[in-house]
N, CA, C and O of each residue as an XYZ file, in Angstrom:
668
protein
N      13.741     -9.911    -14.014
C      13.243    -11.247    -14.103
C      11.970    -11.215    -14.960
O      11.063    -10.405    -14.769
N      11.967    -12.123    -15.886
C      10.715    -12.048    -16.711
C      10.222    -13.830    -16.231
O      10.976    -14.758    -15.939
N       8.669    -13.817    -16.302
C       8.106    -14.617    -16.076
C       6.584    -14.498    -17.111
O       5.980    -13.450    -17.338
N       6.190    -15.968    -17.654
C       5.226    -15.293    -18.303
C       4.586    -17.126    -18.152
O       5.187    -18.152    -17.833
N       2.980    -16.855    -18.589
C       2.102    -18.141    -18.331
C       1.171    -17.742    -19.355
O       0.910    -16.569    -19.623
N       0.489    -19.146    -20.134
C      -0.283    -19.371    -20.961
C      -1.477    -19.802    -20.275
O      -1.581    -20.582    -19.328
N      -2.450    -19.100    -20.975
C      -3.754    -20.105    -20.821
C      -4.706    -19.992    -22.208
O      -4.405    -19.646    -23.350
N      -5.659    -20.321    -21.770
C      -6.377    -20.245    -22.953
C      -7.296    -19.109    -22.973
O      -8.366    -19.263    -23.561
N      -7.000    -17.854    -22.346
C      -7.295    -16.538    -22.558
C      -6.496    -16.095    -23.493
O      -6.911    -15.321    -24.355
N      -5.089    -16.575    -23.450
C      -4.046    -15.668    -23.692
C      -2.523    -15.866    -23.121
O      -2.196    -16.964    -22.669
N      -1.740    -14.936    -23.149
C      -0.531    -14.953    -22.285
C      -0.324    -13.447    -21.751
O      -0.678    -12.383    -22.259
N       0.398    -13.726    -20.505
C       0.290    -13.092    -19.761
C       2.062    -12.749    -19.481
O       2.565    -13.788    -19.052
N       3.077    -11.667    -19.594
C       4.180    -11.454    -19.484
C       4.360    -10.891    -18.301
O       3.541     -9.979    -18.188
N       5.255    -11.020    -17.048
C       5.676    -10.309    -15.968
C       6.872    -10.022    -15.926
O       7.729    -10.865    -15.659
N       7.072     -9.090    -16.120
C       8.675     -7.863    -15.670
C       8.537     -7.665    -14.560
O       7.460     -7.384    -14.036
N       9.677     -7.784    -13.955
C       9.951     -6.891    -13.281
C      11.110     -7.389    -12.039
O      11.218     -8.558    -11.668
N      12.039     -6.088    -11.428
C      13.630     -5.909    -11.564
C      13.867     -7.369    -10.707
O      12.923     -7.973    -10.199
N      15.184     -7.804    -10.637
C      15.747     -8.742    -10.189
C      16.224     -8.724     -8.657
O      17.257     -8.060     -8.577
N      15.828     -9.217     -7.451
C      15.740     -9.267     -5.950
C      16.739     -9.988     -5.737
O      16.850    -11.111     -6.230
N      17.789     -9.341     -4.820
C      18.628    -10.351     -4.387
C      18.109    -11.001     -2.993
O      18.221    -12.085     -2.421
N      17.635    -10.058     -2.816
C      16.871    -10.226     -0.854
C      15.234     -9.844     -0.558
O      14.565     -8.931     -1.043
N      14.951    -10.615      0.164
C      13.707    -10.726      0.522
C      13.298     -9.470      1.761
O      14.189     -9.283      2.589
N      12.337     -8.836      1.877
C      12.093     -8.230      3.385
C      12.361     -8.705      4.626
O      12.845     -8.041      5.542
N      11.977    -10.132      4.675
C      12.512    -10.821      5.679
C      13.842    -10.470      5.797
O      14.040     -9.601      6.647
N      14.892    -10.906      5.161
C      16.388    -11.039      4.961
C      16.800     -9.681      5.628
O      17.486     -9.561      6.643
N      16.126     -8.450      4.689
C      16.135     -7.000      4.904
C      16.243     -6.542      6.878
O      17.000     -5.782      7.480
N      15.164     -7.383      7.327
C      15.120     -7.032      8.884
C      15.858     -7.754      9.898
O      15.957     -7.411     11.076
N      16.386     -8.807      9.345
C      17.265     -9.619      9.804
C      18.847     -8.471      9.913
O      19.328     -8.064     10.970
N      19.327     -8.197      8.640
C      20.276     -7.893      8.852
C      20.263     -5.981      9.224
O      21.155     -5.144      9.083
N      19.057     -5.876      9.654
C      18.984     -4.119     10.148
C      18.846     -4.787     11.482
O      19.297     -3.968     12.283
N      18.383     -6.045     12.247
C      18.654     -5.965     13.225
C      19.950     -6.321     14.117
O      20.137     -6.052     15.303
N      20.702     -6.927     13.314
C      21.989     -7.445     13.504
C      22.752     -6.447     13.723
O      23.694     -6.541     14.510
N      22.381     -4.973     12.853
C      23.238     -3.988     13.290
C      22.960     -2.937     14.296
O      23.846     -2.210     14.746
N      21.235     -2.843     14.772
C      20.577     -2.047     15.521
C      21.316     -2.379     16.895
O      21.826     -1.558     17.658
N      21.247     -4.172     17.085
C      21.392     -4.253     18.322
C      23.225     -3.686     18.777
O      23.530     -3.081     19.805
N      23.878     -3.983     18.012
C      25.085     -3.813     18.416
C      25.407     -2.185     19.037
O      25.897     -1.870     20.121
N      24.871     -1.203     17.760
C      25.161     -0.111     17.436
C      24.325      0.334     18.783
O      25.025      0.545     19.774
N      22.984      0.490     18.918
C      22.101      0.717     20.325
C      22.776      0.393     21.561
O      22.851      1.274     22.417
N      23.251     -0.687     21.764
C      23.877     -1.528     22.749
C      24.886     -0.202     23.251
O      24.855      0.424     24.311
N      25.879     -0.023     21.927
C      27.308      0.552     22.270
C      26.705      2.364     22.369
O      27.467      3.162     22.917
N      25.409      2.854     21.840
C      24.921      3.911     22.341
C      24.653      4.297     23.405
O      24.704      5.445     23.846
N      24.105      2.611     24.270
C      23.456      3.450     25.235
C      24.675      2.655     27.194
O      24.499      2.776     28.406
N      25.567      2.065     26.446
C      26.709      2.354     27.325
C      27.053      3.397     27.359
O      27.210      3.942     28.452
N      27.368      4.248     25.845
C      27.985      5.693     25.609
C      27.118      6.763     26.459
O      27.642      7.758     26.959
N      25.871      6.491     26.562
C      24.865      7.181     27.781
C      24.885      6.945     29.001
O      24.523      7.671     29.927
N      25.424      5.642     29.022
C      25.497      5.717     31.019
C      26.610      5.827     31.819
O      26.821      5.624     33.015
N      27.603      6.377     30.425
C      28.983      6.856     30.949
C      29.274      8.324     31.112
O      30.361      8.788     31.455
N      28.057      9.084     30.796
C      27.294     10.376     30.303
C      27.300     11.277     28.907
O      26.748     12.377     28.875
N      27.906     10.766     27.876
C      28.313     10.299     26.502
C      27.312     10.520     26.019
O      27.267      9.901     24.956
N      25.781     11.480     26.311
C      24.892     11.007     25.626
C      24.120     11.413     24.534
O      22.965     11.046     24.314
N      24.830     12.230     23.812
C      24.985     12.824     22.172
C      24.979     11.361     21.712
O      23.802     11.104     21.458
N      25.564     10.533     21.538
C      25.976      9.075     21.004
C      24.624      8.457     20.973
O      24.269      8.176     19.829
N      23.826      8.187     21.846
C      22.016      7.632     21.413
C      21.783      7.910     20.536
O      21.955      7.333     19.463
N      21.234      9.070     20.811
C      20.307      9.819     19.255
C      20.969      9.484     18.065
O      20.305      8.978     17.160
N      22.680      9.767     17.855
C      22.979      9.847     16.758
C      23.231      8.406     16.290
O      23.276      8.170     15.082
N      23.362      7.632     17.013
C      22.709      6.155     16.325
C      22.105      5.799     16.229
O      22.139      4.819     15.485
N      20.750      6.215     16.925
C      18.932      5.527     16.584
C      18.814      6.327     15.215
O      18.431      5.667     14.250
N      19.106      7.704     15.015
C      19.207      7.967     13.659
C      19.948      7.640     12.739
O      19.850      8.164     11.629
N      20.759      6.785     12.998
C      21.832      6.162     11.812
C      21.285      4.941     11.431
O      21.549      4.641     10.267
N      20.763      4.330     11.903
C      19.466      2.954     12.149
C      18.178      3.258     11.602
O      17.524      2.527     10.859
N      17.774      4.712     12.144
C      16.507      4.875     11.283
C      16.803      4.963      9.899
O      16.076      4.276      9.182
N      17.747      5.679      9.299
C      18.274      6.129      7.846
C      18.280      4.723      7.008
O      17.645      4.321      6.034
N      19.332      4.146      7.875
C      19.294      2.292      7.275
C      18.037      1.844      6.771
O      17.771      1.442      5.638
N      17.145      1.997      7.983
C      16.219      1.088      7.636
C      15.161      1.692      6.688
O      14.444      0.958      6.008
N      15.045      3.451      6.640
C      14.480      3.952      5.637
C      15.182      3.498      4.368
O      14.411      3.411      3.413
N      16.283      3.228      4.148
C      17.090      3.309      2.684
C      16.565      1.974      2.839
O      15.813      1.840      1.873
N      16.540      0.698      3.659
C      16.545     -0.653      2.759
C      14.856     -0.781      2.291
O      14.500     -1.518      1.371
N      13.691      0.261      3.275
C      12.485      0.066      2.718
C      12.444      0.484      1.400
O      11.787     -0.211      0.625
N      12.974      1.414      1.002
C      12.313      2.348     -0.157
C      13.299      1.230     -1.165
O      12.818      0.668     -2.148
N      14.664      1.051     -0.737
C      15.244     -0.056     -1.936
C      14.071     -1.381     -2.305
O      13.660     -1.858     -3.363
N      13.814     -1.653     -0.928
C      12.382     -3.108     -1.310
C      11.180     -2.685     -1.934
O      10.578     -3.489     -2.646
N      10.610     -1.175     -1.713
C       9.560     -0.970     -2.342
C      10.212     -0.586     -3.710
O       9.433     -0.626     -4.662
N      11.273     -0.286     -3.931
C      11.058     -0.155     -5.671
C      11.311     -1.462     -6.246
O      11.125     -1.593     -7.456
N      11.799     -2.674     -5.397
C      11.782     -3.548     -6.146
C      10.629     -4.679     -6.457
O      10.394     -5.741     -7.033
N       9.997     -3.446     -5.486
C       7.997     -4.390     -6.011
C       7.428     -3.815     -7.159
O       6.209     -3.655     -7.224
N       8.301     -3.437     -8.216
C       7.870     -2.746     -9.369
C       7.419     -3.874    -10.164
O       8.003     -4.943     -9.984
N       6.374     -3.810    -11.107
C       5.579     -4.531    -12.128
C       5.136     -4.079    -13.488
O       4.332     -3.174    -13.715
N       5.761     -4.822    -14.357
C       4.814     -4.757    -15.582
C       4.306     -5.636    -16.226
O       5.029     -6.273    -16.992
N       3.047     -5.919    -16.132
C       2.336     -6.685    -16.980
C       1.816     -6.905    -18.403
O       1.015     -5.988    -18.584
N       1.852     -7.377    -19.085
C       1.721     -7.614    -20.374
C       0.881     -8.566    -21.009
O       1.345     -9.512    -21.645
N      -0.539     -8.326    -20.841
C      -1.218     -9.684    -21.658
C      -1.858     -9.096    -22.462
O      -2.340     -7.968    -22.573
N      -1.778    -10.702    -23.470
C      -2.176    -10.868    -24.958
C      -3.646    -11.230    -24.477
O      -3.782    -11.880    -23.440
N      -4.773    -10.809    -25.231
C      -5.702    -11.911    -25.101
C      -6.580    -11.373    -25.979
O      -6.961    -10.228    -25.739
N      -6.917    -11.827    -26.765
C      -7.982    -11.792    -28.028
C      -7.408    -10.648    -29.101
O      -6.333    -10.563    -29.695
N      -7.873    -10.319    -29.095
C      -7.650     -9.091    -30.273
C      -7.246     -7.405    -29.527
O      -7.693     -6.357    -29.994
N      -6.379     -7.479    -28.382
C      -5.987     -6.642    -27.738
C      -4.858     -6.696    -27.159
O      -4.290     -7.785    -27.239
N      -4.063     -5.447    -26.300
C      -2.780     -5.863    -26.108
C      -2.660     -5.439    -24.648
O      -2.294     -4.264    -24.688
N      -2.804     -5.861    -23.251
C      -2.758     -4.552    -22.444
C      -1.666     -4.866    -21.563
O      -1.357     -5.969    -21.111
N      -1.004     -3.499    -21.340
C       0.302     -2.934    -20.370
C       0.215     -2.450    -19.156
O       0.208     -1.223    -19.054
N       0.134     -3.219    -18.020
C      -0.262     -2.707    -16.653
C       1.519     -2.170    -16.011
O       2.457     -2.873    -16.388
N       1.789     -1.087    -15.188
C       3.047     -1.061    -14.899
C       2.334     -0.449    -13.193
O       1.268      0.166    -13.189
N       3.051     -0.716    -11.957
C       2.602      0.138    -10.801
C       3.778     -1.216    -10.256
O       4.404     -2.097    -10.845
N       3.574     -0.595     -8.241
C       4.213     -1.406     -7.363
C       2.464     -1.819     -6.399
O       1.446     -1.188     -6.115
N       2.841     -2.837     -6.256
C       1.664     -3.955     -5.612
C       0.598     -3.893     -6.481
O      -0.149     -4.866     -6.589
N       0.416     -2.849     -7.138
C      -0.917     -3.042     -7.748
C      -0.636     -1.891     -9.258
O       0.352     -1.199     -9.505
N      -1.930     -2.057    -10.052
C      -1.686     -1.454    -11.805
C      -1.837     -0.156    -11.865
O      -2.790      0.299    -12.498
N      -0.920      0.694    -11.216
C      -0.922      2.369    -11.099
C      -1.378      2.875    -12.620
O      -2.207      3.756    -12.847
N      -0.870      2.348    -13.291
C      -0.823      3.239    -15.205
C      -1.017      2.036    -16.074
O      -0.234      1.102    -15.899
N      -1.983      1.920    -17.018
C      -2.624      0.997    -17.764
C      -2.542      1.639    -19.683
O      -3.250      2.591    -20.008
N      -1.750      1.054    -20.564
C      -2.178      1.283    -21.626
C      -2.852     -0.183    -22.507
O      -2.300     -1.272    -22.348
N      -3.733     -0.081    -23.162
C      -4.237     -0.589    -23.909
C      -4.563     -0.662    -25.506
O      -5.421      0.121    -25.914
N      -3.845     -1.679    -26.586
C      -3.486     -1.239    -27.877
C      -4.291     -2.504    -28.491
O      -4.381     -3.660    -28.078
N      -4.815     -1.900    -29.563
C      -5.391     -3.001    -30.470
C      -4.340     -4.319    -30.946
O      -3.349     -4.009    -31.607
N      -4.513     -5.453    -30.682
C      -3.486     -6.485    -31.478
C      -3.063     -6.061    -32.776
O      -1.889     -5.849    -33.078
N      -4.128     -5.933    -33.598
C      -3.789     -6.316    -35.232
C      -2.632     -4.765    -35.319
O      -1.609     -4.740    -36.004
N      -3.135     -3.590    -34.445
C      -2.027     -2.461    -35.085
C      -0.670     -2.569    -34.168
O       0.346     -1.958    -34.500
N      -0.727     -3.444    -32.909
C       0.610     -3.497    -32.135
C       1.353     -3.706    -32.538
O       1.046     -4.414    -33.497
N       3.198     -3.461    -32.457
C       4.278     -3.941    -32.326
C       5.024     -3.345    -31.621
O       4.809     -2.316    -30.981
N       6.583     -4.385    -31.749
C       7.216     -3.451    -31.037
C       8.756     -3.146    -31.417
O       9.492     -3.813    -32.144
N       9.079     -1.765    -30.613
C      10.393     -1.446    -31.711
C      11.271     -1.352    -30.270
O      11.083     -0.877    -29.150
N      12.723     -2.352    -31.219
C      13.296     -2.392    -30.807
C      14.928     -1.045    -30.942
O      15.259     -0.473    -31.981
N      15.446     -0.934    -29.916
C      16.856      0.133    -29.937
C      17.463     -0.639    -29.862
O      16.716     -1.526    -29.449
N      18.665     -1.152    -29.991
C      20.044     -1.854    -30.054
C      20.604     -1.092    -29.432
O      20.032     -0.011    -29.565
N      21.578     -1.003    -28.682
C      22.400     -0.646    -27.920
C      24.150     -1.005    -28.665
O      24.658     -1.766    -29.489
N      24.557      0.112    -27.727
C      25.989      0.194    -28.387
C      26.824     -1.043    -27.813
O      27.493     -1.810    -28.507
N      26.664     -1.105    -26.375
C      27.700     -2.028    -25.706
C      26.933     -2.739    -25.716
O      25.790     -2.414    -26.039
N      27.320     -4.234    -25.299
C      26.856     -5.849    -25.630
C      26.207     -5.809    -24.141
O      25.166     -6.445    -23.972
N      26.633     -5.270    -23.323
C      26.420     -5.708    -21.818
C      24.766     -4.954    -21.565
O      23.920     -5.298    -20.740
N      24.681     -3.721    -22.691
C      23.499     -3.545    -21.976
C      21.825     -3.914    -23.005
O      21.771     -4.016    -24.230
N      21.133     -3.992    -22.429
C      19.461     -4.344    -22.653
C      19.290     -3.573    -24.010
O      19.841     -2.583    -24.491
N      18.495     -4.263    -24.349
C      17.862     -3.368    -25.529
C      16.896     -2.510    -25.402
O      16.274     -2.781    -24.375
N      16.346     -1.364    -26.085
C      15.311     -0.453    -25.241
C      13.940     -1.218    -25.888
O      14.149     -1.547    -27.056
N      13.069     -1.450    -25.575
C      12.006     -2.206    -26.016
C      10.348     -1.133    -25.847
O       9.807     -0.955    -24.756
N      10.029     -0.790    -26.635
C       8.611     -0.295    -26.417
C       7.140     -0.884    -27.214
O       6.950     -0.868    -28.430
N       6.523     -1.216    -26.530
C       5.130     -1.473    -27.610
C       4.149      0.000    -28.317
O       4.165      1.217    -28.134
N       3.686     -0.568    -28.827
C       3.224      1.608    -29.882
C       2.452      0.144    -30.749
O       2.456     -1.086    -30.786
N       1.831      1.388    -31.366
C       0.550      1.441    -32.168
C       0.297      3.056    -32.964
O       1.084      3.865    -32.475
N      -0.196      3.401    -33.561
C      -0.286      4.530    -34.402
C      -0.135      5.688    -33.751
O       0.706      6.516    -34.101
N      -1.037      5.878    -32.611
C      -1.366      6.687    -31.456
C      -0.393      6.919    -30.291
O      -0.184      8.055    -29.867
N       0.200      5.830    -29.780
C       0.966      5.623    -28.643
C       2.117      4.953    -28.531
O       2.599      4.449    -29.545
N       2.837      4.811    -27.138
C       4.007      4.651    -27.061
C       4.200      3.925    -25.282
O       3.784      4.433    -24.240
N       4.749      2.981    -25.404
C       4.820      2.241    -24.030
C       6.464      1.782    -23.796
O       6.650      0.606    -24.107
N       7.508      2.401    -23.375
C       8.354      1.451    -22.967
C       8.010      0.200    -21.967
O       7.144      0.074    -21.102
N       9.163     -0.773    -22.493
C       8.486     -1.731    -21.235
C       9.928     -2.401    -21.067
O      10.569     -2.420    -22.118
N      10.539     -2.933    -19.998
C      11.686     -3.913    -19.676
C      12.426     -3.085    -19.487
O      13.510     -3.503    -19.895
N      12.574     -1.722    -18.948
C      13.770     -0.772    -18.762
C      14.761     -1.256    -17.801
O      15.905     -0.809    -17.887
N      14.522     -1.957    -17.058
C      15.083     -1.894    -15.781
C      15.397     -3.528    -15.257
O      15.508     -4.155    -14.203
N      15.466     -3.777    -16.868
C      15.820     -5.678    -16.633
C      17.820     -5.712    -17.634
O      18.168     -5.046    -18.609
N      18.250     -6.253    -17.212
C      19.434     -6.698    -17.531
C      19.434     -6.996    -18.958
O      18.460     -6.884    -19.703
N      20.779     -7.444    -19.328
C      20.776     -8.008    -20.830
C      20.238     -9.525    -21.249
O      20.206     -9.908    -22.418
N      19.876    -10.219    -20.268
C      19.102    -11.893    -20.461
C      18.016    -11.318    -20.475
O      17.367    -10.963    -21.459
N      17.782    -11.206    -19.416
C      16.215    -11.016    -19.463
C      15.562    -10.102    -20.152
O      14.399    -10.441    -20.372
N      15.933     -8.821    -20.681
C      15.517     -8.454    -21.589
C      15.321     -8.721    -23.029
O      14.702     -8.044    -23.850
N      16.089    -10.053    -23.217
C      16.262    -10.427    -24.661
C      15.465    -11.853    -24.220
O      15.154    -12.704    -25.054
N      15.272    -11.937    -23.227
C      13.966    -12.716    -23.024
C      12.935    -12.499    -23.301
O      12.325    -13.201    -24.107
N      12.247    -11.103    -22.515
C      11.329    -10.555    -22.948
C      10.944    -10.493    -24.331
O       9.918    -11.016    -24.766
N      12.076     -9.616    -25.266
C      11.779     -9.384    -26.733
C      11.987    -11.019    -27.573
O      11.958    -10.896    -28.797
N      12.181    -12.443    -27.087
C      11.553    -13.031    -27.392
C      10.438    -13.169    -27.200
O       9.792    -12.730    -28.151
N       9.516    -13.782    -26.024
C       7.856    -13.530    -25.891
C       7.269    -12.441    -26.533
O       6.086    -12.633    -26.813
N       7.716    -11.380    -26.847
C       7.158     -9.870    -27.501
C       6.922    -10.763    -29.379
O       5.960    -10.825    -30.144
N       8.413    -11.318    -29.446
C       8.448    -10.955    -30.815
C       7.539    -12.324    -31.179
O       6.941    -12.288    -32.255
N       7.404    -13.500    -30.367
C       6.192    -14.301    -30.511
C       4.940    -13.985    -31.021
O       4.084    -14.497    -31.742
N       5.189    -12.651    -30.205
C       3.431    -12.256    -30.847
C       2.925    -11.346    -31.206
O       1.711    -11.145    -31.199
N       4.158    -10.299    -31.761
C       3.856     -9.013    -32.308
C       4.530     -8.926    -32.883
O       5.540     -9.507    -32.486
N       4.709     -8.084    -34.483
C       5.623     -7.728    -35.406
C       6.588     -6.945    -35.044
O       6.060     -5.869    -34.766
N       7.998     -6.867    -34.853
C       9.027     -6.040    -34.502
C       9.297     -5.324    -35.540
O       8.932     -5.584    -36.687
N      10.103     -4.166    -35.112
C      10.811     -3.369    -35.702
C      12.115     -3.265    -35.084
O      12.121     -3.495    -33.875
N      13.424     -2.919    -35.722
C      14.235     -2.690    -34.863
C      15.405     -1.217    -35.680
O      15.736     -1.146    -36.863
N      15.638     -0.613    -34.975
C      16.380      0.611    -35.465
C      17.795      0.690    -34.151
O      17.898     -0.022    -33.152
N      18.589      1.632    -34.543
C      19.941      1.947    -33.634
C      19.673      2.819    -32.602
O      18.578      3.376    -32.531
N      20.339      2.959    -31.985
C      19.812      4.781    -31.494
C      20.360      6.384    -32.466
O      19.917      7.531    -32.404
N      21.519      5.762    -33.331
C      21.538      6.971    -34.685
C      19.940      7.642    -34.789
O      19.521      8.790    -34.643
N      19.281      6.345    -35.114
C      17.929      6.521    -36.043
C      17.233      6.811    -35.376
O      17.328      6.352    -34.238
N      16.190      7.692    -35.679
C      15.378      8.205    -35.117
C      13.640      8.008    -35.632
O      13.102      8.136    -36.732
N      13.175      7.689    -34.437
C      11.841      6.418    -35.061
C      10.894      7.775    -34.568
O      10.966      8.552    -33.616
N       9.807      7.598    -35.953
C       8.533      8.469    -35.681
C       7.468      7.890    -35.792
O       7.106      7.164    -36.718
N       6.674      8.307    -34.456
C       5.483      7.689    -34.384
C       4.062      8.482    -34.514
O       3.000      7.863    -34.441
């Protein structure tokens, strides 16, 4: 999902991956299955069955470890604002773990084309010195969303993946 806002600093671009479900949603349906699965464990215990507990409070814990770590990667972020004569790239989850920063006048960005239609284009911002992918992990709209707002305001380049770009 790309999202981006103007002001009169600048503009400001937000990436980042596409949520089908909320945390809320997430505990809703881990509890829908805790209770059943617990329920039918701990009959399986008072019939003396009681290997069957454990191995479903741990089949529940696993769940609910796999749907956290699925929600925390989908608090991934990259930020992108323009503002004066600079370019800066914030990427982290809740907050700006890794920060690059590129002069405007030498920014752009180069684009990869892709072979199949279905997938994204590879998109990075660079400058003489450096190298930033950004939109990896957005679909084929929204990434050609993105490299519109990009190409708004920075000079593109675009090559295949044959070609091989030196920076």
């Amino acid at each position: 999902m790309v999202s981006s806002s103007r002001s009169r600093a600048g503009l400001i671009i937000v990436a980042r991956p596409n949520q089908s479900q909320n945390w809320r949603s997430n505990l809703y349906v881990l509890l829908a299955l805790c209770v059943p699965s617990l329920g039918i464990g701990i009959a399986f215990t008072l019939i003396g069955a009681w290997p069957i507990l454990p191995l479903a409070g741990l089949e529940m814990f696993a769940l609910g470890s796999a749907l956290y770590y699925v929600q925390w990667k989908l608090q991934y972020r990259q930020v992108i604002t323009f503002d004066g004569d600079r370019v800066l790239v914030e990427k982290g989850h809740y907050y700006p773990r890794r920060s690059w920063q590129f002069p405007r006048r030498l920014a752009g960005v180069a684009v990869e084309t892709k072979q199949h239609p279905w997938e994204s284009p590879v998109l990075a911002l660079h400058d003489k010195e450096q190298q930033v992918r950004v939109g990896e992990f957005l679909n084929r709209e929204d990434g050609m969303a993105l490299l519109a707002l990009l190409r708004a305001e920075l000079r593109v380049s675009s090559y295949t993946s044959e070609e091989k770009r030196k920076f």
